[in-house]
C-alpha positions as a Markdown table, in Angstrom:
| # | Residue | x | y | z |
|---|---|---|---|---|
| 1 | Unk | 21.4 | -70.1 | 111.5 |
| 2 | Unk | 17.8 | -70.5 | 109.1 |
| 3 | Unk | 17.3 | -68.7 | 106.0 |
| 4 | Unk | 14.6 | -67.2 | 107.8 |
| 5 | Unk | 17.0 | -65.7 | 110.4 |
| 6 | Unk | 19.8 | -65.1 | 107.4 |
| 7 | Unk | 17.2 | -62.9 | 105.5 |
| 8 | Unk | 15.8 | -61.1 | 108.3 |
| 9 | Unk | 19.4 | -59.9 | 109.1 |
| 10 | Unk | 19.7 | -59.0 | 105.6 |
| 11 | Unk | 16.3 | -56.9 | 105.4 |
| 12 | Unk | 17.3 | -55.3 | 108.8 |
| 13 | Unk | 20.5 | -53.7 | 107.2 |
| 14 | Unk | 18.4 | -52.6 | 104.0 |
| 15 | Unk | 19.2 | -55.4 | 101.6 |
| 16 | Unk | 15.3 | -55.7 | 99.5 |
| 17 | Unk | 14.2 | -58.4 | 97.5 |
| 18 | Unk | 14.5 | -57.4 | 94.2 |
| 19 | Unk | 13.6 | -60.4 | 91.9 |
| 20 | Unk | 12.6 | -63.8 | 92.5 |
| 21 | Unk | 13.4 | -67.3 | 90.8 |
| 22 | Unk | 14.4 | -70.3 | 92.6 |
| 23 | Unk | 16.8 | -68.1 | 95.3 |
| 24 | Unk | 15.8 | -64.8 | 96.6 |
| 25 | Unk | 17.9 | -61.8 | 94.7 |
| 26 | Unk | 18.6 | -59.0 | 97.2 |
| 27 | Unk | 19.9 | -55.5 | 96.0 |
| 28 | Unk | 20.8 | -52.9 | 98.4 |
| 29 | Unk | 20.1 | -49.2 | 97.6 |
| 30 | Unk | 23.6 | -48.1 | 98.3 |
| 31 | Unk | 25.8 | -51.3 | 98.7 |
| 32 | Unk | 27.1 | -52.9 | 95.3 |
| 33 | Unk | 26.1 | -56.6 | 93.9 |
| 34 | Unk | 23.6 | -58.5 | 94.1 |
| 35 | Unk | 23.2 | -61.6 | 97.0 |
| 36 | Unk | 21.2 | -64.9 | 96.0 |
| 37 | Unk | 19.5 | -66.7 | 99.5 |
| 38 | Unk | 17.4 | -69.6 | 98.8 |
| 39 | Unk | 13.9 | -70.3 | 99.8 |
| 40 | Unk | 14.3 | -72.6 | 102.3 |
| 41 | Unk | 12.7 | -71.5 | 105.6 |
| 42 | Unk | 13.3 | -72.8 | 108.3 |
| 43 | Unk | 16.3 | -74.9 | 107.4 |
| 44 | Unk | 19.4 | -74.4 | 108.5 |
| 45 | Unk | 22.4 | -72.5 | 106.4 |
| 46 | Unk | 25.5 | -74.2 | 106.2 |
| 47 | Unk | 28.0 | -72.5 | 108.2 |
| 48 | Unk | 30.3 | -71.7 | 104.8 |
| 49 | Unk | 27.1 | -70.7 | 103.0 |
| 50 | Unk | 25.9 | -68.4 | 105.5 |
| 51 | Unk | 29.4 | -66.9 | 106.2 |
| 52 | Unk | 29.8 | -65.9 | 102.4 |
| 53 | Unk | 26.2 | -64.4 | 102.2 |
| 54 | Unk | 27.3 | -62.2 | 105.4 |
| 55 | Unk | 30.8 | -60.9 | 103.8 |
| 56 | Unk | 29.0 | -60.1 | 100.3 |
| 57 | Unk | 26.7 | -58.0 | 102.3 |
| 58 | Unk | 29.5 | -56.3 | 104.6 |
| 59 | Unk | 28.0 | -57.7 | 107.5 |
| 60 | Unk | 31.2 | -59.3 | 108.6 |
């Protein structure tokens, strides 16, 4: 998976960008904690990286 496609699936379940720095900080309006992505691109996620961003967001 790319950050790209990471952080549309994010966006898609309402996660928002809510600060920037050298990772992306999304918040969720109703969801609690805060997930870091970095600003990579198109460059793949490694698969434990990309797994861990997904449970903290209850996505899986």
């Amino acid at each position: 998976m790319k950050f790209s496609e990471l952080q549309r699936k994010l966006e898609r379940d309402g996660w928002f960008i809510e600060r920037t720095s050298g990772h992306y900080i999304y918040a969720h309006p109703t969801k609690p904690g805060k997930i870091p992505v970095g600003k990579h691109g198109s460059k793949e996620v490694p698969t434990g990286t990309a797994n861990k961003i997904l449970k903290l967001a209850g996505l899986k």
